[in-house]
N, C-alpha and C positions, 0 to 999 in steps of 0.2 A: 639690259646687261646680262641678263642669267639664260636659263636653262628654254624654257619652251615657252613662246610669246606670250605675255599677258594685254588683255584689252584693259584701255585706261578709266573705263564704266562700269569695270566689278568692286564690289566691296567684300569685306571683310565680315561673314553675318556672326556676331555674337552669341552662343548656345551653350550656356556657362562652360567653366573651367576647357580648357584643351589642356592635354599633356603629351609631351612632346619626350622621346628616346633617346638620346645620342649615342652611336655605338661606332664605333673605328679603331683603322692602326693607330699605335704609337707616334705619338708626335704628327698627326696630320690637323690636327687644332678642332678637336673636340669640345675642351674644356672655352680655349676662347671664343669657337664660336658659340656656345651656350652665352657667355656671357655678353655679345654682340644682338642677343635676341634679347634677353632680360635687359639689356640696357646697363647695366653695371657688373662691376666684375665682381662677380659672388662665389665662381669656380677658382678655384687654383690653377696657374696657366703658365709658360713658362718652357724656355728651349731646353732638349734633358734628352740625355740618350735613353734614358728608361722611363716609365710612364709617370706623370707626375698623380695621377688620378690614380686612388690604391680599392675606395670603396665606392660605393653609389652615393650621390647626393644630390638633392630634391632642392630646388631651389623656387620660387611663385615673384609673379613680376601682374601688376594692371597696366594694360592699354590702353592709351588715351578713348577709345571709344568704345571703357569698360569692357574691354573682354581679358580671360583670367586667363594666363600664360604658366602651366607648370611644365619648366627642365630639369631632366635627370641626367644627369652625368654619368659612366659609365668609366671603369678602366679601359683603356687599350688594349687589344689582341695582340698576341704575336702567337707563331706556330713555335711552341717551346713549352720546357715543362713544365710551366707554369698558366698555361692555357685552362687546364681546369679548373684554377682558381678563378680566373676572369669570366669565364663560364659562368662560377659558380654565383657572381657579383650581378651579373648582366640578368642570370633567372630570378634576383634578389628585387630587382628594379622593378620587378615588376607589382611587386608587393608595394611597393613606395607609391603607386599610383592609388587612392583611394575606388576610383570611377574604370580604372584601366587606360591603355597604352590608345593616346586616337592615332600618332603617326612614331613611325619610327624613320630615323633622320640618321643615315649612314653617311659617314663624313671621308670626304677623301681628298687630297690635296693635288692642286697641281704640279708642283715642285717636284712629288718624288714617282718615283717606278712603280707603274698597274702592275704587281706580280701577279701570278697564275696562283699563289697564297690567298692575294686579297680573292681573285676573282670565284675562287673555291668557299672562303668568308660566303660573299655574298649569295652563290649558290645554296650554302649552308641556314643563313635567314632565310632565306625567300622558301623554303618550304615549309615554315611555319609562319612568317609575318611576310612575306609578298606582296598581298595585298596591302599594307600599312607603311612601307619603305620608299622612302624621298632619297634622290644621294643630294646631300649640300657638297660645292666643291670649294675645298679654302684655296688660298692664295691669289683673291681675285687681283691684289695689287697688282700682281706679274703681266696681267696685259695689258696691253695700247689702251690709250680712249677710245680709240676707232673698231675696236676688236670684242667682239662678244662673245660668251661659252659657247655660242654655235659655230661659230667661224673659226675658236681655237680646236673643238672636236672635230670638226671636219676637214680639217687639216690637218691634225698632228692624233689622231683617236686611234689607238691601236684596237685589233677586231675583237680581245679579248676584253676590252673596257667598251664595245657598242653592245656585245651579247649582255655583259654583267647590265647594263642601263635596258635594253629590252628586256631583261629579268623583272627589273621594277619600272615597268611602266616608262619608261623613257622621262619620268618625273623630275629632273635636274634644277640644282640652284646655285648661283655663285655668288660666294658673300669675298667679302673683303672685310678682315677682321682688325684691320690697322688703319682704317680710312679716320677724318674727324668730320668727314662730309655729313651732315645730320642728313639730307637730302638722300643721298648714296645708303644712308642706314637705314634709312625710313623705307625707301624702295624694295630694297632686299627684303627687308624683313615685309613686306606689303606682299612681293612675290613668294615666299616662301608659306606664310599663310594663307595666298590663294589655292596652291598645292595643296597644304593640310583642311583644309574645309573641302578640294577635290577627293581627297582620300574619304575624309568623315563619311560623305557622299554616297562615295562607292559602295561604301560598306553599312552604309543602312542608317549611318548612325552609332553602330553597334563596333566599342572601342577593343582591344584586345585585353584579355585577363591572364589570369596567372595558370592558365590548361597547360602551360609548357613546362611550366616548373612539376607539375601531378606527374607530366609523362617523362622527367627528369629523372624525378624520383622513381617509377616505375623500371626504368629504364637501366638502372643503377643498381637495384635486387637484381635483375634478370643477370646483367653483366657478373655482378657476384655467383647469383648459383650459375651460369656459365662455366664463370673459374674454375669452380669447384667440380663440377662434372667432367672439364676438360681435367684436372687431375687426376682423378679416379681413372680417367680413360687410358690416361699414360701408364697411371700404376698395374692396370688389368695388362696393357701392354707387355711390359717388363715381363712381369709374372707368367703370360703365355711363352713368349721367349726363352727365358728357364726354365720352364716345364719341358720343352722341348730340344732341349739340352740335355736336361735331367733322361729322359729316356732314349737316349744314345749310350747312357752307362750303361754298365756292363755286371753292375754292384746294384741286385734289384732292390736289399736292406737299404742301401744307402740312397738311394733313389726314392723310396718310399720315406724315409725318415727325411729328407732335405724338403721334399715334394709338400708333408703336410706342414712342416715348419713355414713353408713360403707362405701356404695356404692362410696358416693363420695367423700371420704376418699382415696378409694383405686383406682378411676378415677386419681385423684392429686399425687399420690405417681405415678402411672404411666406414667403419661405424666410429671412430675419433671426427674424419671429413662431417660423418650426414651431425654427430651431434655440434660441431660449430658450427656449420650451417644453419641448426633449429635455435641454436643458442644466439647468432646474428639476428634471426630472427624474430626474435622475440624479443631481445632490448632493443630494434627499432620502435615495435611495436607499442613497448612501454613508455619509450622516450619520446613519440608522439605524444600517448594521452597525455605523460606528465605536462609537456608545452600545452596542450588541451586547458588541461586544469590550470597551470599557471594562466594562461590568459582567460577566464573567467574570473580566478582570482583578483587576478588587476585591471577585470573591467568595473567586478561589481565595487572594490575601494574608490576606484573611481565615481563610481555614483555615489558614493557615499560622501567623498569629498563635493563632490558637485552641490551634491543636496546638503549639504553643512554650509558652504559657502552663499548659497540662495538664502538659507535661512539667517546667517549674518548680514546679507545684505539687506535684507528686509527690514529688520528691527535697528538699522546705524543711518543715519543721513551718508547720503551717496550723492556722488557724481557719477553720472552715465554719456552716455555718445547721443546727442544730439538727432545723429540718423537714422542710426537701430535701439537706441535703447540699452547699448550693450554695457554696464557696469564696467568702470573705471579707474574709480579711487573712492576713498573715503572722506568727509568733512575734516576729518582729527586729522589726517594726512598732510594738510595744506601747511606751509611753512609762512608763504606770505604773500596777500593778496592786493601787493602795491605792482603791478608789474605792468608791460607792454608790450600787443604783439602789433601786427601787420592787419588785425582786424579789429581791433579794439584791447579792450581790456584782458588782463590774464591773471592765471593763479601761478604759484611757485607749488608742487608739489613733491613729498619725499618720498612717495612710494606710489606709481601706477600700474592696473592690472590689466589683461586683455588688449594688448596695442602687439604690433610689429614694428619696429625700432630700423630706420632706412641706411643709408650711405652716408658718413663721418662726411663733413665738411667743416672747412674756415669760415666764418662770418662774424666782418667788422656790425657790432653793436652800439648802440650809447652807451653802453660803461666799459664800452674795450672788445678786444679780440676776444673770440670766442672758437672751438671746436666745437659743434653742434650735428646732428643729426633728427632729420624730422620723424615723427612718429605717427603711426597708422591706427588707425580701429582693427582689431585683430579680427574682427566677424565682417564688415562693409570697406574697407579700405578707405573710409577716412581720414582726412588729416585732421589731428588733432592739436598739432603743437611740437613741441623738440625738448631734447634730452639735450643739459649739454655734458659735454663729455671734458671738458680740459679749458681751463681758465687762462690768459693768463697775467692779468692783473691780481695783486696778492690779495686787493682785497674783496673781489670775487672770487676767490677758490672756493667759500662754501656753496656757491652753485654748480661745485661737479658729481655728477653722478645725481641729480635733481632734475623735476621733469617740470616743465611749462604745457600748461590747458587752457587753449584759449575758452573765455567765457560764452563765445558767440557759439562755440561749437559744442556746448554739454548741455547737462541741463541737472537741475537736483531731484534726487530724489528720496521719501521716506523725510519730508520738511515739514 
């Protein structure tokens, strides 16, 4: 279906976490395709003539054969005033990645016009992530069954969309973000992943980090004392200009008296420029350390919570995860241990810790309709059981907002 043939005897090699970039125009299905990869729709998505994505957001999905999928979402570009805000979001992403950036996944739709915008865009990545840039192309529904992304580029590809794809490796993928074909989903996403482990590859291994956001910031002082020296340039301008005015009079008092008033006129504008200048300078400089110092601040409370917490779980009977060990809930917590799951017996619990909380769904029960959502092991991705969320027989309401542990999958500890 996609972009460059894949042979049907590769696999997918597992090498913890991948995280993945999405960056594109406005409305060419960013946000849906992110959530086409994760498998649920976890982004905000939706037809808008303005971007529906405002900040970055990090979302993690497990593959059936255990490998860790993290997407970032990204706002949309457009060439408008508002461009360096979107900028500012996209160098922001990059921080969201704990390990760094392994592919960066430029999205572009079939439906609408390769401007010479976009194709300046991707001239514009490619001299810092190049090597790391897949295009995914959305709107696969638009073509035939008979019709492939090769056979639609090579017939309808304008030259400015083959250079922009020899930019990035000729890397292409075509998803279809409205299919319900699980087959169709599986594939794409099978092909898109062979890409990003081609990319891992390429590059050593070695994912992208946040060196773009340093020469950002860099990049940003220089543009500032720029400014400022282009002013002073103009002002020295001016002032040679009237000086040379100035002695064409014919009045050499009055000439000399205009002459040094300009003079120190344009002394005081100078040294007012270099002292904001030093003065810009230096509440950069302070309002880094202070975020310095804030964030050791809130790492070491954070150890200290941590290590408070360890030490309450020690001295209380506990329930832990069964696969890693990872603390849970507490014995006093359990509300009532008559319960039933899908693998034996279960606990009702009022408070659990350390889980990820999945996708709301309906499910008919023995005691009635239920809204439910399964829950994870927040450190191995285990299941452990379901939250339910919304009852609705009245006299199951006090199981909302209550969590089920199956017994098969804990284990006690501190008994």
């Amino acid at each position: 279906m996609g972009g460059s043939p894949v042979s049907d005897d590769w696999e997918v090699v597992a090498n913890g976490a991948r995280t993945l970039l999405l960056i594109g125009r406005i409305g060419d299905g960013r946000s849906a395709t992110g959530n086409s990869i994760l498998g649920r729709k976890a982004f905000k998505s939706m037809s808008s003539f303005g971007g529906v994505t405002k900040t970055c957001e990090i979302q993690r999905t497990l593959l059936e054969d255990g490998q860790i999928l993290d997407v970032i979402d990204t706002p949309g570009f457009e060439f408008t005033a508002e461009s360096e805000l979107v900028g500012n979001e996209i160098v922001k992403s990059v921080d969201l990645a704990d390990d760094g950036i392994h592919a960066v996944l430029f999205i572009l739709s079939l439906r609408t016009h390769f401007s010479k915008e976009v194709q300046a865009a991707i001239r514009y990545f490619r001299k810092k992530i190049g090597d790391y840039m897949i295009v995914v192309f959305t709107g696969g529904d638009e073509l035939e069954d008979n019709c492939s992304l090769n056979d639609h580029l090579n017939h309808s590809c304008p030259e400015n969309l083959k250079e922009a794809l020899k930019m990035c490796g000729n890397r292409q993928v075509l998803f279809d973000n409205k299919t319900n074909d699980p087959m169709k989903k599986a594939e794409q996403l099978r092909e898109l992943l062979f890409h990003v482990n081609m990319v891992v590859q390429k590059n050593g291994g070695k994912p992208y980090t946040n060196d773009l956001f340093e020469e950002v910031k860099k990049m940003k002082f220089h543009n500032d004392t720029v400014e400022v020296n282009s002013l002073l340039g103009d002002l020295k301008q001016e002032v040679t200009e009237l000086k040379e005015q100035l002695q064409r009079w014919s009045f050499v008092d009055q000439h000399r008296e205009i002459t040094e008033m300009v003079e120190s006129k344009l002394n005081d504008s100078m040294h007012r420029l270099e002292k904001q200048l030093e003065e810009e300078r230096t509440a950069r400089l302070e309002a880094e350390k202070n975020a310095e110092s804030k964030i050791r601040e809130l790492k070491d409370s954070l150890e200290k919570i941590q290590r408070k917490t360890e030490e309450l779980t020690v001295k209380r009977r506990s329930y832990s995860c069964l696969k890693c060990r990872s603390h849970v809930s507490f014995d006093e917590d359990i509300i009532s241990k008559n319960f039933q799951a899908k693998s034996g017996k279960a606990f009702l619990f009022d408070l659990v810790r350390n889980i990820v909380i999945g996708t709301k769904e309906e499910r008919q029960l023995l005691t009635g309709l239920h809204t439910i959502a399964e829950i994870y092991c927040a450190n191995c991705n285990e299941e452990l059981g379901w939250k339910y969320d919304r009852a609705v027989e009245p006299s199951q309401k006090y199981k909302e907002g209550k969590f089920i542990l199956e017994e098969s999958k804990i284990v006690k500890d501190n008994w």
